[in-house]
ZADO-1210 file (C-alpha; in nm, 4 decimals, padded with zeros to 6 digits):
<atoms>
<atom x="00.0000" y="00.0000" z="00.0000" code="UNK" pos="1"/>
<atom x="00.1774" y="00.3548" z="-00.0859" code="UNK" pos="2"/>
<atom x="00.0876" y="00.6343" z="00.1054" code="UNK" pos="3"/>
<atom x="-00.0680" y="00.9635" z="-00.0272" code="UNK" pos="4"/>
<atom x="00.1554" y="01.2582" z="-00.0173" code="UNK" pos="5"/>
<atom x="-00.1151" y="01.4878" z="00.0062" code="UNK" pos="6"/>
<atom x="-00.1479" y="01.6845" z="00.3155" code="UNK" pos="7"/>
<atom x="-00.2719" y="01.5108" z="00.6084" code="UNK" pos="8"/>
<atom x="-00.6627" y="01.5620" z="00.7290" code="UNK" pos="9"/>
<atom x="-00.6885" y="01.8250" z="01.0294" code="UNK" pos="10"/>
<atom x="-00.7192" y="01.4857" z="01.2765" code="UNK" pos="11"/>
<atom x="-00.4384" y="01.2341" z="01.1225" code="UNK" pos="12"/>
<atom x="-00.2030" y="01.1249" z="01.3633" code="UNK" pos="13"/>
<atom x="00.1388" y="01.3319" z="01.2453" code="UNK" pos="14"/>
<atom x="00.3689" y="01.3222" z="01.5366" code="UNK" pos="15"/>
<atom x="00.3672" y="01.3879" z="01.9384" code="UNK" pos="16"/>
<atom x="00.4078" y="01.7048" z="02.0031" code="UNK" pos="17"/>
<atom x="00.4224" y="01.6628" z="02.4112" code="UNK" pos="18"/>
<atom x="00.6915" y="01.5087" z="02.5955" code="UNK" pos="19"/>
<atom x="00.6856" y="01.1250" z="02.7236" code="UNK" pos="20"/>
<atom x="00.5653" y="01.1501" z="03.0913" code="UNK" pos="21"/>
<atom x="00.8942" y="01.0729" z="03.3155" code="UNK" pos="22"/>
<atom x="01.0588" y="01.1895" z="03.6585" code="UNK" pos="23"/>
<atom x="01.2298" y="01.4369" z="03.4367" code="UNK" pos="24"/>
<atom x="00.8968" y="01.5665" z="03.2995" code="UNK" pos="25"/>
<atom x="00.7289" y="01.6334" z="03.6899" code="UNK" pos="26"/>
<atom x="01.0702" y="01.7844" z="03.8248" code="UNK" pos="27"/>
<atom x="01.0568" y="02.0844" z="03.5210" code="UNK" pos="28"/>
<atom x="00.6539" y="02.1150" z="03.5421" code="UNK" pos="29"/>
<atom x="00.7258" y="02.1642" z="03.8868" code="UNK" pos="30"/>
<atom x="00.9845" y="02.4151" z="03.8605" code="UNK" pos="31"/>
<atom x="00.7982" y="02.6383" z="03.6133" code="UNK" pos="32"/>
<atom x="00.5496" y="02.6669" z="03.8406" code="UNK" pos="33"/>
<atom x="00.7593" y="02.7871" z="04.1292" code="UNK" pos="34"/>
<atom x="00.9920" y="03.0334" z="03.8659" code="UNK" pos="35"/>
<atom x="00.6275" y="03.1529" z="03.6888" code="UNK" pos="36"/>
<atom x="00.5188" y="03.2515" z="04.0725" code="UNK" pos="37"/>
<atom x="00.8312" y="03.4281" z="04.1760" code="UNK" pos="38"/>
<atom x="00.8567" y="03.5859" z="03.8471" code="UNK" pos="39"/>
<atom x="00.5403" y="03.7202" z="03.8410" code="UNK" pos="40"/>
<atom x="00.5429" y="03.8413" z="04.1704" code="UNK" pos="41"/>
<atom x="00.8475" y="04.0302" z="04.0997" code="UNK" pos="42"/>
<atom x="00.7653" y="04.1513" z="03.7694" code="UNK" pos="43"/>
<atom x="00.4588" y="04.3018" z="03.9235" code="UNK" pos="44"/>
<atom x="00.6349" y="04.5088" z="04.2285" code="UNK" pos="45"/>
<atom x="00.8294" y="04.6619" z="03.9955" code="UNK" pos="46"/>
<atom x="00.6037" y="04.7393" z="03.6958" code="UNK" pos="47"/>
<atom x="00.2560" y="04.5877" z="03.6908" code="UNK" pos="48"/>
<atom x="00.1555" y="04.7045" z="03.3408" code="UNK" pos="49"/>
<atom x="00.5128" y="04.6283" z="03.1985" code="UNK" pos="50"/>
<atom x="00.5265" y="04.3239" z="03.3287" code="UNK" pos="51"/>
<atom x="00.2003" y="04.1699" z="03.2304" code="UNK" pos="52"/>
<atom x="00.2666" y="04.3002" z="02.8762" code="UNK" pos="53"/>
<atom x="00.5599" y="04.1354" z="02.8414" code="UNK" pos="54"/>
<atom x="00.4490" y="03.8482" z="02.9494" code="UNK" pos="55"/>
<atom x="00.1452" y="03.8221" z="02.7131" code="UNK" pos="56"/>
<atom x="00.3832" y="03.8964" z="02.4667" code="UNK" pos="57"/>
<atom x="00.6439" y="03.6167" z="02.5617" code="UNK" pos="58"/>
<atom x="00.2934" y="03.3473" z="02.5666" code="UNK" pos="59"/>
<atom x="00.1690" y="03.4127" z="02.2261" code="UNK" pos="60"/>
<atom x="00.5437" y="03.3912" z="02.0654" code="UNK" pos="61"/>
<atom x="00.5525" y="03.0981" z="02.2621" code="UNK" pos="62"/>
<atom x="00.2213" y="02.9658" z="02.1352" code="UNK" pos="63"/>
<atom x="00.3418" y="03.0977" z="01.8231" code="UNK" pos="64"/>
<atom x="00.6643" y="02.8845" z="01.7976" code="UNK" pos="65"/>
<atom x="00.5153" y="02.5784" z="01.9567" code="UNK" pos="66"/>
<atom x="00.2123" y="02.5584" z="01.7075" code="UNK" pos="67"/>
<atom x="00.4729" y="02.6064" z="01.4099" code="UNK" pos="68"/>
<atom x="00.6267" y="02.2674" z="01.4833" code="UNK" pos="69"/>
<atom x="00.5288" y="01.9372" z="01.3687" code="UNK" pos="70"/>
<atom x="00.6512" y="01.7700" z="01.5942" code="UNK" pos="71"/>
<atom x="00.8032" y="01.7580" z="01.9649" code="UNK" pos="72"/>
<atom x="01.0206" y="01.9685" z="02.0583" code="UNK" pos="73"/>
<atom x="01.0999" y="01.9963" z="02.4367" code="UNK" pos="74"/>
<atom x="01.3178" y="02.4308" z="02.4097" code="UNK" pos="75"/>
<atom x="00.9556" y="02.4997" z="02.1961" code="UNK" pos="76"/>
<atom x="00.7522" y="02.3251" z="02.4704" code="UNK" pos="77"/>
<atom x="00.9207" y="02.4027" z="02.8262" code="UNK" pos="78"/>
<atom x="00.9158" y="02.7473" z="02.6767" code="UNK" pos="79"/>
<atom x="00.5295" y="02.7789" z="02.6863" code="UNK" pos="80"/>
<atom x="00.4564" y="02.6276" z="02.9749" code="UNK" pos="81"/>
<atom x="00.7274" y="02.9114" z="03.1652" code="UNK" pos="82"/>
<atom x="00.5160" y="03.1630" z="02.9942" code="UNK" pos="83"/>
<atom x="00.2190" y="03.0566" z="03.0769" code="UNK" pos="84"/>
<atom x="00.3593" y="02.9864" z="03.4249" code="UNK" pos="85"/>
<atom x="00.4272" y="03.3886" z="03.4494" code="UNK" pos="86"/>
<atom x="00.0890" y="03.4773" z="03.2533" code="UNK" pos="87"/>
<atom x="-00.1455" y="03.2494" z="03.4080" code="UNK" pos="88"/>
<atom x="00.0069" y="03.3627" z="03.7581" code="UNK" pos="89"/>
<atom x="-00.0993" y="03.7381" z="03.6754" code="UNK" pos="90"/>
<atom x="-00.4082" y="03.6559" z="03.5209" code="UNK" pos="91"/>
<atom x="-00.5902" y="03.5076" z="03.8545" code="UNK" pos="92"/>
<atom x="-00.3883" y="03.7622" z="04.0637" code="UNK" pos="93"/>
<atom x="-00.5104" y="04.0758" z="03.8673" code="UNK" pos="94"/>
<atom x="-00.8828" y="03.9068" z="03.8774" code="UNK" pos="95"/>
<atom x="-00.8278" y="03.9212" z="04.2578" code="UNK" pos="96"/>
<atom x="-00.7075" y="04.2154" z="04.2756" code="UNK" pos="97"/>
<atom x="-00.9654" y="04.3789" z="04.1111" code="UNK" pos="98"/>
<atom x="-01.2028" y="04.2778" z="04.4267" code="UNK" pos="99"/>
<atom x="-01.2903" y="03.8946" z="04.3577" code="UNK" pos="100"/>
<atom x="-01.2181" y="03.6822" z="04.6547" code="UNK" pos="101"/>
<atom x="-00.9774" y="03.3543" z="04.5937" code="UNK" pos="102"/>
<atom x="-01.2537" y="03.1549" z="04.7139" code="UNK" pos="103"/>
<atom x="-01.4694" y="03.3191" z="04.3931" code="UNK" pos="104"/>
<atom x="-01.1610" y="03.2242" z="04.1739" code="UNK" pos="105"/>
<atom x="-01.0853" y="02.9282" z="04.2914" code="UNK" pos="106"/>
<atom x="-01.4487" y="02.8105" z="04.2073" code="UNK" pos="107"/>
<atom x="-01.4816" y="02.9764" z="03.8589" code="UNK" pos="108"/>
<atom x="-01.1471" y="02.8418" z="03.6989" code="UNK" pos="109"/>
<atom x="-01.2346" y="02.5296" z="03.8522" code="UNK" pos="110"/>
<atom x="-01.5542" y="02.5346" z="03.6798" code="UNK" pos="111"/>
<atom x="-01.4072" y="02.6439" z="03.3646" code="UNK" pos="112"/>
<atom x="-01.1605" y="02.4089" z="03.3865" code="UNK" pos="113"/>
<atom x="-01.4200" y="02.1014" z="03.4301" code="UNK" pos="114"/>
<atom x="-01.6458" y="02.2962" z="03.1422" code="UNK" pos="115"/>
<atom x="-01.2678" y="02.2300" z="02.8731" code="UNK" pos="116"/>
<atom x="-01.1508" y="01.9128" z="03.0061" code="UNK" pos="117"/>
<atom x="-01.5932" y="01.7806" z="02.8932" code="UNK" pos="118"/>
<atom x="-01.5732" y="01.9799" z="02.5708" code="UNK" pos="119"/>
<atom x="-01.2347" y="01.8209" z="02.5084" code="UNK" pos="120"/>
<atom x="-01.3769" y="01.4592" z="02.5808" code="UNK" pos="121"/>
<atom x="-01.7096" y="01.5305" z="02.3778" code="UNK" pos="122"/>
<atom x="-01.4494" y="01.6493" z="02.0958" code="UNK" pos="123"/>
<atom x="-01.2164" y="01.3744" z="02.0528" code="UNK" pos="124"/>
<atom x="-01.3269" y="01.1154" z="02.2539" code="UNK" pos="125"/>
<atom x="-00.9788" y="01.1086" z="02.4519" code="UNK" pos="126"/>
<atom x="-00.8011" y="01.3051" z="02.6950" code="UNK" pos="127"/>
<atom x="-00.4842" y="01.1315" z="02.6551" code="UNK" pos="128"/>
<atom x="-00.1728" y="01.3567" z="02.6418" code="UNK" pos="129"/>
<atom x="-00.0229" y="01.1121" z="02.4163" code="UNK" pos="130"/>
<atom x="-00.2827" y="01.1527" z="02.1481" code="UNK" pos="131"/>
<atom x="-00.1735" y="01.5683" z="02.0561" code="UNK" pos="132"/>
<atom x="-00.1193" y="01.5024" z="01.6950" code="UNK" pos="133"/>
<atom x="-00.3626" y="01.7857" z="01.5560" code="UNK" pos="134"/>
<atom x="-00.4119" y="02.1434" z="01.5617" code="UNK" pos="135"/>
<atom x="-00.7622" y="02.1102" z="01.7732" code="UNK" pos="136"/>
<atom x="-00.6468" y="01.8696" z="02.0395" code="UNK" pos="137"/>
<atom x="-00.3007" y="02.0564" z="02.0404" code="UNK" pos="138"/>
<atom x="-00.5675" y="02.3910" z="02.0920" code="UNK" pos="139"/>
<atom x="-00.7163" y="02.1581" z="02.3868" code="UNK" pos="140"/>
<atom x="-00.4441" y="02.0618" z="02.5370" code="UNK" pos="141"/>
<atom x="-00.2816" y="02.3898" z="02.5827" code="UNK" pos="142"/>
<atom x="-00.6266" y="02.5881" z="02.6813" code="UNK" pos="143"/>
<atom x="-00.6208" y="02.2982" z="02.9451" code="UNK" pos="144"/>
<atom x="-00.3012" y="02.3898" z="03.0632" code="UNK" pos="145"/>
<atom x="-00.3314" y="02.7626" z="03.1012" code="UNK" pos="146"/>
<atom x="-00.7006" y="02.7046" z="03.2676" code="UNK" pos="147"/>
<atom x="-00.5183" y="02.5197" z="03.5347" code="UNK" pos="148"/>
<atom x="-00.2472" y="02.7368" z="03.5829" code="UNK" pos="149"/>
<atom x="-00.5236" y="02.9860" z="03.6707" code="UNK" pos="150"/>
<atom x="-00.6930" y="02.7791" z="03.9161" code="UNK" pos="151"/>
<atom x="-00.4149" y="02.6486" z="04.1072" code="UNK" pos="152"/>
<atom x="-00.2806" y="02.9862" z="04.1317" code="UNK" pos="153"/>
<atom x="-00.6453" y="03.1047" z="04.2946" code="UNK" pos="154"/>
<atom x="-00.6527" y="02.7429" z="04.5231" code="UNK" pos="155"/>
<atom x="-00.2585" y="02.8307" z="04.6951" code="UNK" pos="156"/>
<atom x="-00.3733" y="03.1349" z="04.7732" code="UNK" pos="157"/>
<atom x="-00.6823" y="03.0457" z="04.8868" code="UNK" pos="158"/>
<atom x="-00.5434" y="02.7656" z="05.0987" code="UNK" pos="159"/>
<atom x="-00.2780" y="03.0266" z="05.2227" code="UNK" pos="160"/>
<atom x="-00.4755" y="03.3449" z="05.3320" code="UNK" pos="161"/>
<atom x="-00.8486" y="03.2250" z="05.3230" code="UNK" pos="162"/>
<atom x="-00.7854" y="02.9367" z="05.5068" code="UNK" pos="163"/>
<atom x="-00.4850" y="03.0109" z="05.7229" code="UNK" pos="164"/>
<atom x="-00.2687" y="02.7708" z="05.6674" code="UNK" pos="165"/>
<atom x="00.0448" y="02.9562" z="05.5188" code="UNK" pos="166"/>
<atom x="00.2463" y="02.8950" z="05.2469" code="UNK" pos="167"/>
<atom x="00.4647" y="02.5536" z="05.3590" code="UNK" pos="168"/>
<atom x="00.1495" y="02.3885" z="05.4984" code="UNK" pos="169"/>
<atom x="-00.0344" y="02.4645" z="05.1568" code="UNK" pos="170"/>
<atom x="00.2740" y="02.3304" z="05.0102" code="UNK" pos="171"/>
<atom x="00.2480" y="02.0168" z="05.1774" code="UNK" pos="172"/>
<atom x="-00.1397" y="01.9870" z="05.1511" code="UNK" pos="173"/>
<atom x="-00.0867" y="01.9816" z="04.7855" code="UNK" pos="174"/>
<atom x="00.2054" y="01.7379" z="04.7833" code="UNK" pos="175"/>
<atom x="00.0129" y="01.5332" z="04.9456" code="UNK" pos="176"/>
<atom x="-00.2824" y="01.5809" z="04.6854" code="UNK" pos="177"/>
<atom x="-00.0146" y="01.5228" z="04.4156" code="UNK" pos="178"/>
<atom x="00.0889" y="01.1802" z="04.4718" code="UNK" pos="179"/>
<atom x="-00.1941" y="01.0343" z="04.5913" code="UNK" pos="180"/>
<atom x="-00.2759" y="00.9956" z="04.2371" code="UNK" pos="181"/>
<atom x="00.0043" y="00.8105" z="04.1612" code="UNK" pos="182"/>
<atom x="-00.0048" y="00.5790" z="04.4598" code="UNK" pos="183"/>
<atom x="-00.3829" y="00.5285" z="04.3496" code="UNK" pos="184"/>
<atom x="-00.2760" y="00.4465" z="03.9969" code="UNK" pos="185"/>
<atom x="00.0144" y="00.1505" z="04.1148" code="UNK" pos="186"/>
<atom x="-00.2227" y="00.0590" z="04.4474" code="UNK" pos="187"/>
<atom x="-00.5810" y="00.0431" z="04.3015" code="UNK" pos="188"/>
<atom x="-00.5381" y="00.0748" z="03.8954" code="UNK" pos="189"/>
<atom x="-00.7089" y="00.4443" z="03.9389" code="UNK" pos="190"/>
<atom x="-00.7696" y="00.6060" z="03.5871" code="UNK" pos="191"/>
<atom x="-00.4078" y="00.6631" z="03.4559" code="UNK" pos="192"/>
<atom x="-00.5764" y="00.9494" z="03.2279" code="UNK" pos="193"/>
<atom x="-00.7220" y="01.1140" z="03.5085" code="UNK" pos="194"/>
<atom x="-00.4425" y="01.0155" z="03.7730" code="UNK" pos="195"/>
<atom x="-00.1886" y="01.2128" z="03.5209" code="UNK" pos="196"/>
<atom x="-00.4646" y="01.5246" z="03.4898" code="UNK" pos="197"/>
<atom x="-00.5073" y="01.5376" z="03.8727" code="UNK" pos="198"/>
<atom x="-00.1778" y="01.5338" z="03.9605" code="UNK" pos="199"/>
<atom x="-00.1003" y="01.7925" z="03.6761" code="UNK" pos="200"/>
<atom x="-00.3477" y="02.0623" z="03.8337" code="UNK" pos="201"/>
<atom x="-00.1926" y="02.0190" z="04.1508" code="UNK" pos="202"/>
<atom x="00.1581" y="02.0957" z="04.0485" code="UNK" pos="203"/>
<atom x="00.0634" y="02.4517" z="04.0122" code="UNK" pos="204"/>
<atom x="-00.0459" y="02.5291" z="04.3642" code="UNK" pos="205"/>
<atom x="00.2421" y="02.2875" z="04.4910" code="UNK" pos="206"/>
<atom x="00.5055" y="02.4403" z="04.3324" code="UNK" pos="207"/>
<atom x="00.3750" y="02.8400" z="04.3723" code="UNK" pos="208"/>
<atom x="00.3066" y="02.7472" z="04.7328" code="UNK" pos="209"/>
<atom x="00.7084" y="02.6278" z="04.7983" code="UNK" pos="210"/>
<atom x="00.7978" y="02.9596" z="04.5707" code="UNK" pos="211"/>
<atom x="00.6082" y="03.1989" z="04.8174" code="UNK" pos="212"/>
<atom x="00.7087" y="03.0188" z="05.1015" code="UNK" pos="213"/>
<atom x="01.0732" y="03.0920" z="04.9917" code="UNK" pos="214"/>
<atom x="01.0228" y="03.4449" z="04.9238" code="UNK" pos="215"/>
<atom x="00.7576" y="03.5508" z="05.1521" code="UNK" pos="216"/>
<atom x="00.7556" y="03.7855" z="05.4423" code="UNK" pos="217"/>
<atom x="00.9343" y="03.6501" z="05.7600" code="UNK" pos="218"/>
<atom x="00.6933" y="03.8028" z="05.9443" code="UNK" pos="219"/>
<atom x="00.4529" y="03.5274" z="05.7655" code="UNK" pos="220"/>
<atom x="00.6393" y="03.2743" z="05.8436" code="UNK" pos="221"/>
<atom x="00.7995" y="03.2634" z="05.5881" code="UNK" pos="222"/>
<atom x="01.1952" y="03.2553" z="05.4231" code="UNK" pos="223"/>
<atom x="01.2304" y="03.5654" z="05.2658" code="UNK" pos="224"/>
<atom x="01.4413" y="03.4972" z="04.9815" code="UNK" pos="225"/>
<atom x="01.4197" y="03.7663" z="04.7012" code="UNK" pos="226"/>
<atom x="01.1769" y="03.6817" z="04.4642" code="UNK" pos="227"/>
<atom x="01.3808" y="03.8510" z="04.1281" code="UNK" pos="228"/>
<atom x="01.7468" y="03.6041" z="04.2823" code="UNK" pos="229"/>
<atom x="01.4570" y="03.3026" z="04.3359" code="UNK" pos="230"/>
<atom x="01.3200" y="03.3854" z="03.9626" code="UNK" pos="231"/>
<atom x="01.6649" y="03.3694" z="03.7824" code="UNK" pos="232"/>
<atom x="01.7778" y="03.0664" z="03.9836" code="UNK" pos="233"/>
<atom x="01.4690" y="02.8353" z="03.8947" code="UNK" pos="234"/>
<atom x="01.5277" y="02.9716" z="03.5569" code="UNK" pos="235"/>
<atom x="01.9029" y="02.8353" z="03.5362" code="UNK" pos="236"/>
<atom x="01.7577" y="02.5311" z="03.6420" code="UNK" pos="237"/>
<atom x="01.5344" y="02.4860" z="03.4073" code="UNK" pos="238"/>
<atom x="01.7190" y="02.5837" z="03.1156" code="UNK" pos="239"/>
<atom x="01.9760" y="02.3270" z="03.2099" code="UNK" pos="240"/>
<atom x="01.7050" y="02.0220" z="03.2897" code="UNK" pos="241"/>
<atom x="01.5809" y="02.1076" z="02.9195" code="UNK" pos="242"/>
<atom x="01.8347" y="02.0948" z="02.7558" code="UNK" pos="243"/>
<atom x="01.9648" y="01.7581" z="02.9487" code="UNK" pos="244"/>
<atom x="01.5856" y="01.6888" z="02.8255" code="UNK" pos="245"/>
<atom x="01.6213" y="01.7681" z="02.4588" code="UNK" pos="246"/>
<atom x="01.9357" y="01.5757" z="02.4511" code="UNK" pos="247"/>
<atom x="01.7632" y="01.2290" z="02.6019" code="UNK" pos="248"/>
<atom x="01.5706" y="00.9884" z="02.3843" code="UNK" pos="249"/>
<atom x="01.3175" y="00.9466" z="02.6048" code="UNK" pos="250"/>
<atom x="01.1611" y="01.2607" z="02.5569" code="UNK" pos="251"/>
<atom x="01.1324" y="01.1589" z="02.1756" code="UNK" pos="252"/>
<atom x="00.9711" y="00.8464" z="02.2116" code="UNK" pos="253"/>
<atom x="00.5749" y="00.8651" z="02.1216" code="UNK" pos="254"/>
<atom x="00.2803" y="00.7156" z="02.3451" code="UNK" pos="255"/>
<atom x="00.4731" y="00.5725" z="02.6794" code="UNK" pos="256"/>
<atom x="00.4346" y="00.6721" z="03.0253" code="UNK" pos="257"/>
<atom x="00.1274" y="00.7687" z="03.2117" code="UNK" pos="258"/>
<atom x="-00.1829" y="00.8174" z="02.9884" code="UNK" pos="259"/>
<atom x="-00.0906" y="00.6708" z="02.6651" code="UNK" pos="260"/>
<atom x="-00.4612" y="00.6317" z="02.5770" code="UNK" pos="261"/>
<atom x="-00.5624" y="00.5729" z="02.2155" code="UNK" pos="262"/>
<atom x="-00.4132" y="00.7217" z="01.9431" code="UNK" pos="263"/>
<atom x="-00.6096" y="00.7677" z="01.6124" code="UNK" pos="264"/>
<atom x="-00.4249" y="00.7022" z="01.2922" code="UNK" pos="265"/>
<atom x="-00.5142" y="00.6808" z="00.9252" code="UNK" pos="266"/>
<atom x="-00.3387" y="00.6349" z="00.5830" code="UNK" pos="267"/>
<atom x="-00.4505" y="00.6715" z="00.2531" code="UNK" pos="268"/>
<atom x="-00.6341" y="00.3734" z="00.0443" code="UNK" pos="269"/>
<atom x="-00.3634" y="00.2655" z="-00.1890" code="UNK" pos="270"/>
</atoms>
């Protein structure tokens, strides 16, 4: 049978274009969400309108670049999910500022996030990572991402202030909440697809929690670190783990790991 050289229909399975999901893969998500809190926070002391500018600006080059591709690549990749780390930060922090409670927040982008993750479902009929081979899914996917960046940024601080419990207990609160999963998934054969989304969300509020409880007020209870030194450290770190990343096979090898799902292919009649 020879395959057809025209172009490929919107939905035919092309190549991944997200990485295979290792140890490697959860230490950088978790980092970008620790660098996109201090970054933001800093960005906005010094020049709130500036800042979330630039940072729009740095997402849709990033969205830009990442959508250009055919297939993975992990600089194109890391690099949207740091800007959206920094974007999504500002986004729920502006809304709050603006007068809505975290509570409020922490609701809506939870409900928003719920409303994607059934229009994905209803969609494609997957929610499997490992099945981003189109435009649309690819559209999902990231929309997914960014809603959740939102709402784990609105359920730290919720945990934090509303609650009382502070920045390290938050932290560990949602450590907790992200390996359950996991231990559900070996233990008791939970969902991998929705073990891997679970444990996703909660990276955000883990990692912003540890990032504020660094560079918070001591009077808090907190470290205080400087949040522009904590930015550019996490950032050296990341850069490094990527490109340790984009030199390692496994990051290149399609449909392994937690939620392989099933991924829809299609060739020509010959």
């Amino acid at each position: 049978m020879q395959m057809s050289s025209a172009e490929p229909a919107p939905w035919v399975a092309v190549a991944s274009k997200v990485p295979v999901i290792t140890g490697l893969f959860w230490g950088i998500k978790l980092l970008t969400t620790a660098m996109g809190e201090a970054a933001s926070d800093y960005g906005v002391h010094l020049n709130a309108p500036v800042a979330v500018g630039l940072a729009f600006a740095g997402l849709v080059a990033a969205l830009l670049i990442q959508f250009s591709l055919k297939r993975f690549n992990a600089w194109a990749y890391w690099f949207v999910v740091a800007m959206i780390a920094v974007f999504g930060t500002m986004a729920a922090d502006i809304i709050h500022k603006a007068g809505v409670p975290h509570p409020v927040t922490t609701a809506a982008f939870g409900l928003l996030l719920a409303i994607v993750f059934v229009c994905w479902r209803a969609a494609e009929g997957t929610l499997s990572i490992h099945s981003i081979f189109t435009r649309r899914r690819e559209a999902f996917y990231w929309t997914t991402v960014f809603v959740s960046f939102a709402f784990g940024t609105a359920a730290g601080d919720w945990t934090a202030h509303n609650l009382g419990l502070g920045n390290f207990v938050s932290g560990l609160v949602f450590l907790v909440l992200f390996l359950a999963p996991a231990v559900a998934h070996w233990k008791f054969r939970l969902n991998d697809i929705f073990a891997f989304w679970f444990s996703y969300v909660m990276t955000r509020p883990l990692g912003a929690s540890f990032a504020d409880w660094v560079d918070g007020k001591r009077a808090h209870g907190d470290l205080g670190f400087s949040k522009g030194y904590l930015a550019i450290i996490l950032t050296v770190v990341i850069v490094c783990l990527v490109a340790y990343s984009a030199r390692t096979p496994r990051d290149k090898t399609e449909g392994q790991g937690f939620s392989a799902g099933k991924i829809r292919r299609t060739a020509s009649p010959g």
